[in-house]
TORPA-128701 format. One record per residue (C-alpha): residue number from 1; residue in three letters; y, z, x. Coordinates in steps of 0.02 Angstrom, whole numbers, plus 32768, in hexadecimal, padded with zeros to 4 digits. Example, Ala and Ser with C-alpha at 12.3 -4.5 7.8 and 13.67 -1.06 7.14 Angstrom:
# TORPA-128701
<bake><num>1</num><residu>Ala</residu><y>7F1F</y><z>8186</z><x>8267</x></bake>
<bake><num>2</num><residu>Ser</residu><y>7FCB</y><z>8165</z><x>82AC</x></bake>
***
This chain:
# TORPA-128701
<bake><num>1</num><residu>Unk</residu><y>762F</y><z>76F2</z><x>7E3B</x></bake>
<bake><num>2</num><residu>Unk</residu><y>76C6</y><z>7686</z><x>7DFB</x></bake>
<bake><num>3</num><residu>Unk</residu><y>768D</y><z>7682</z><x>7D4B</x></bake>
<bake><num>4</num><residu>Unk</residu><y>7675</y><z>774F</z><x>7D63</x></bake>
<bake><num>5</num><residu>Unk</residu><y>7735</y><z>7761</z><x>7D97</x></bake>
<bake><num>6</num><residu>Unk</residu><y>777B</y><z>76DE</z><x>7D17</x></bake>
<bake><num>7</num><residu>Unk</residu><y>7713</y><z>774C</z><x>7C9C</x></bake>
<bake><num>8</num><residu>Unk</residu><y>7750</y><z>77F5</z><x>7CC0</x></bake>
<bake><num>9</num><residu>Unk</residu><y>77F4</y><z>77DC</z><x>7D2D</x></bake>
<bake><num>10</num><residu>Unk</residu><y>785A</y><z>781E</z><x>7C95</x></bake>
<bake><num>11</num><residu>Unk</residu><y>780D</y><z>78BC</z><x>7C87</x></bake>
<bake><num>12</num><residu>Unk</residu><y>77FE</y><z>78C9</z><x>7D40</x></bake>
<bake><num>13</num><residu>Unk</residu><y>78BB</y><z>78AE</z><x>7D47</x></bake>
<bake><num>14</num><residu>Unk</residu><y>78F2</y><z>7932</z><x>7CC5</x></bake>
<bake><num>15</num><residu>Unk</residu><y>7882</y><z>79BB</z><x>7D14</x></bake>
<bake><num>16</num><residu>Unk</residu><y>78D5</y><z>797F</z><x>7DC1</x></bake>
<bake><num>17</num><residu>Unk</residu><y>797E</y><z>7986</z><x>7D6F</x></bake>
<bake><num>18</num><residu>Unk</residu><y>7958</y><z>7A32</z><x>7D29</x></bake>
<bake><num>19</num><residu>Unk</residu><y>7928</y><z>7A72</z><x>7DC0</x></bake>
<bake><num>20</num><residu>Unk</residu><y>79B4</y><z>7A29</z><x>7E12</x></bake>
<bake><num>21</num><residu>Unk</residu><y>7A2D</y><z>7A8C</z><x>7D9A</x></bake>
<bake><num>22</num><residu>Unk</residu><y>79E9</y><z>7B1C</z><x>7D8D</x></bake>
<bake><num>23</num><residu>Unk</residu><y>79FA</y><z>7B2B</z><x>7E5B</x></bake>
<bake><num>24</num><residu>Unk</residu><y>7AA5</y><z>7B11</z><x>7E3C</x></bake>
<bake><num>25</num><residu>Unk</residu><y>7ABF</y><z>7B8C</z><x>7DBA</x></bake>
<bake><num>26</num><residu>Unk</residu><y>7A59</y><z>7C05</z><x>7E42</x></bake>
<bake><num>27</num><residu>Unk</residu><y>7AD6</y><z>7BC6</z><x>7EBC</x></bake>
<bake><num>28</num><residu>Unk</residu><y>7B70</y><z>7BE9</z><x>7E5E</x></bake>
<bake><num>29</num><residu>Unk</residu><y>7B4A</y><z>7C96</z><x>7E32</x></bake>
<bake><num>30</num><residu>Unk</residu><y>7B16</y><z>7CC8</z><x>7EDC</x></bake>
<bake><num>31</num><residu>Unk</residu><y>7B9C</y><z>7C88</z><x>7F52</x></bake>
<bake><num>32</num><residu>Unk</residu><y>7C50</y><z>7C9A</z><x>7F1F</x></bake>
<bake><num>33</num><residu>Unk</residu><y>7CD1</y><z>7BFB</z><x>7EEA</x></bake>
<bake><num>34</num><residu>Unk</residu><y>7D3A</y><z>7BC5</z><x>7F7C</x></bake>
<bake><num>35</num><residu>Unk</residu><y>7DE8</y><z>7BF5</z><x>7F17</x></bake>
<bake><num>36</num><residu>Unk</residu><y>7D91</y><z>7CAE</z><x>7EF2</x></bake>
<bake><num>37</num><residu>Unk</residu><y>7D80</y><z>7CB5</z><x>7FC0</x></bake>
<bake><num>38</num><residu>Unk</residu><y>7E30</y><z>7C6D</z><x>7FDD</x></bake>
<bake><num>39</num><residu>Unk</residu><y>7E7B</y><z>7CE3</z><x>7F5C</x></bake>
<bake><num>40</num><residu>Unk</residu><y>7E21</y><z>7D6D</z><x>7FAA</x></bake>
<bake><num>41</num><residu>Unk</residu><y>7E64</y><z>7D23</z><x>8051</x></bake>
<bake><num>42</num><residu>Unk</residu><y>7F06</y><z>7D38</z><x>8029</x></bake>
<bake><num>43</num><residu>Unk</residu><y>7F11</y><z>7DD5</z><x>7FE4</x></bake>
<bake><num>44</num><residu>Unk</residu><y>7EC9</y><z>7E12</z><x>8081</x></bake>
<bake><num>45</num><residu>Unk</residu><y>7F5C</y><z>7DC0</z><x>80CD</x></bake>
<bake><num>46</num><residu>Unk</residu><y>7FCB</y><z>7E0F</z><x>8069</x></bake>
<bake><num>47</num><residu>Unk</residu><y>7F84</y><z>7EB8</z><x>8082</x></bake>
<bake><num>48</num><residu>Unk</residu><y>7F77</y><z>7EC2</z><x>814D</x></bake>
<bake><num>49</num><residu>Unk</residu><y>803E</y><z>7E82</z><x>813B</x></bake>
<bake><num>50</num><residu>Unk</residu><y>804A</y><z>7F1A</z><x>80E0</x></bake>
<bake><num>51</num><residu>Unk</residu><y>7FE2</y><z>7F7B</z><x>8152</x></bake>
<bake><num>52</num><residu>Unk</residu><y>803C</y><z>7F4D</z><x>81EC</x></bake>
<bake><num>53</num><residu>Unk</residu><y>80F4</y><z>7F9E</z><x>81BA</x></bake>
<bake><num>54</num><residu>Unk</residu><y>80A0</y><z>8037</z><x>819E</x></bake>
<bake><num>55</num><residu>Unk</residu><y>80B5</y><z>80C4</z><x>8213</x></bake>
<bake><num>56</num><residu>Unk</residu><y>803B</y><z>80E3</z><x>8280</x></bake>
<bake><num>57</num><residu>Unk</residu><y>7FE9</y><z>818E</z><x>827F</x></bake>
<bake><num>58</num><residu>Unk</residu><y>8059</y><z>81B6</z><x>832F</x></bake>
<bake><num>59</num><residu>Unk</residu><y>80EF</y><z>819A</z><x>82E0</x></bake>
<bake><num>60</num><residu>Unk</residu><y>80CB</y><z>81F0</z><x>8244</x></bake>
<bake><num>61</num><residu>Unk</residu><y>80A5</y><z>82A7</z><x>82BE</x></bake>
<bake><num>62</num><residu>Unk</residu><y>8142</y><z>8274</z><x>8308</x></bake>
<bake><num>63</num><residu>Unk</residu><y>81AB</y><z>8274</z><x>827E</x></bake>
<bake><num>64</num><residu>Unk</residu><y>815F</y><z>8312</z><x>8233</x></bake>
<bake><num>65</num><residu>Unk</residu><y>8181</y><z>835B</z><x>82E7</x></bake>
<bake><num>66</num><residu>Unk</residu><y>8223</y><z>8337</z><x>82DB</x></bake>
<bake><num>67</num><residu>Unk</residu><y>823F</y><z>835F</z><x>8206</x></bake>
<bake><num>68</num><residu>Unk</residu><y>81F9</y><z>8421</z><x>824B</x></bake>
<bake><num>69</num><residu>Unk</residu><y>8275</y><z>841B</z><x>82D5</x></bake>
<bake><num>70</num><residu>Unk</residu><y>82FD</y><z>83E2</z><x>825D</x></bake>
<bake><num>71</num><residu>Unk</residu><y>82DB</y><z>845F</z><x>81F0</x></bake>
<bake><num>72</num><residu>Unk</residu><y>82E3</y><z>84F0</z><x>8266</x></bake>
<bake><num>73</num><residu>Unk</residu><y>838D</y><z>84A7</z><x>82B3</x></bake>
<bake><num>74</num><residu>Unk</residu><y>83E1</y><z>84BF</z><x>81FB</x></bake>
<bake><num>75</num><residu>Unk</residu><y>838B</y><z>856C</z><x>81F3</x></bake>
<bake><num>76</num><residu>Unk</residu><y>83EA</y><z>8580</z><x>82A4</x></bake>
<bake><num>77</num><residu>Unk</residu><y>847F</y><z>852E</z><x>8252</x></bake>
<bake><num>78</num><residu>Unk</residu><y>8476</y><z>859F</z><x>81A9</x></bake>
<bake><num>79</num><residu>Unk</residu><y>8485</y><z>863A</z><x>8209</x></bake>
<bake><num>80</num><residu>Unk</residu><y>8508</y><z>8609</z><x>826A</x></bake>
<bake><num>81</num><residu>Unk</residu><y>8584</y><z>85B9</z><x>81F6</x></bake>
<bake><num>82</num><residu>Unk</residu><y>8561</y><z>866C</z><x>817E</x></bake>
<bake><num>83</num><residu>Unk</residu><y>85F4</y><z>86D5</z><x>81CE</x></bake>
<bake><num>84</num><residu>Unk</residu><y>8662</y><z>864E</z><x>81BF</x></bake>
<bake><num>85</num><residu>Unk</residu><y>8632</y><z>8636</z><x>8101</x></bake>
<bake><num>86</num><residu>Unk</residu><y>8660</y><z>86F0</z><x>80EA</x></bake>
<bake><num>87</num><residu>Unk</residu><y>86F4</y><z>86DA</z><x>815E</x></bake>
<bake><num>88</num><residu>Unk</residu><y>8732</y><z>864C</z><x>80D4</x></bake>
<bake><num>89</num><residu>Unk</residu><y>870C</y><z>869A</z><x>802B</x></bake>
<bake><num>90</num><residu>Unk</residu><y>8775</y><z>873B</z><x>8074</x></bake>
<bake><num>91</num><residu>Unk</residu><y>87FC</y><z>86C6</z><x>80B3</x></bake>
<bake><num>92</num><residu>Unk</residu><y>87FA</y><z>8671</z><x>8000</x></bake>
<bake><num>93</num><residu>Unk</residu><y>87ED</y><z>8702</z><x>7FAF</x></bake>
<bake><num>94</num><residu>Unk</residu><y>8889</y><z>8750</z><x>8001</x></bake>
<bake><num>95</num><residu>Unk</residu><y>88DC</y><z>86B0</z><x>7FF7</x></bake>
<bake><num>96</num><residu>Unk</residu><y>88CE</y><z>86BE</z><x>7F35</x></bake>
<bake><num>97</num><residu>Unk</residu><y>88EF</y><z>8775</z><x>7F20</x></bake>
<bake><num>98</num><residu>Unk</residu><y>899E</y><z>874C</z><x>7F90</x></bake>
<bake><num>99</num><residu>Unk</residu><y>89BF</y><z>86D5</z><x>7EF8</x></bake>
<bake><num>100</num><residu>Unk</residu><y>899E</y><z>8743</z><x>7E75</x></bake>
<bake><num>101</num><residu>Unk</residu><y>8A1C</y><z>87B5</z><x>7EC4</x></bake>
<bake><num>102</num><residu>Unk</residu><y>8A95</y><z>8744</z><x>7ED5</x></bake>
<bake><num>103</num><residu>Unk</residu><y>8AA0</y><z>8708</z><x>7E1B</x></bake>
***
């Protein structure tokens, strides 16, 4: 038996070694590299920041609740300040045509 292994221990140890490296190779494609998980990691990171100063969904039909109700208080506002618009282009027109007289 010892002559049989100091015979063919070479060959028996390159076919090991093989083996052993093409596991490895298996290995390496299959599982990702510790810095590709860590650099995935931390964009994560970096995204939930992000994620939590968004609005919530509550606050965004809040603020379009109160954008609509905005909008119809300057409607509101539009139709009252009107007659006082008029009001001032007559007052500025007579104002000018007072002028006009008087050169």
């Amino acid at each position: 038996m010892g002559e049989l292994i100091l015979k063919y221990w070479a060959p028996v140890w390159s076919i090991l070694a093989t083996a052993a490296i093409v596991v490895m190779a298996f290995l390496a494609k299959t599982y990702a590299k510790k810095e590709d998980v860590q650099a995935i990691a931390q964009k994560v990171d970096h995204l939930e920041a992000k994620l939590d100063t968004m609005p919530t969904q509550q606050q965004m039909t809040e603020l379009l609740v109160e954008l609509a109700n905005t909008r119809g208080e300057m409607k509101e506002l539009r139709a009252k300040i009107q007659p006082i618009e008029n009001l001032s282009r007559l007052l500025l027109e007579q104002r000018l045509n007072d002028e006009k007289r008087s050169n």
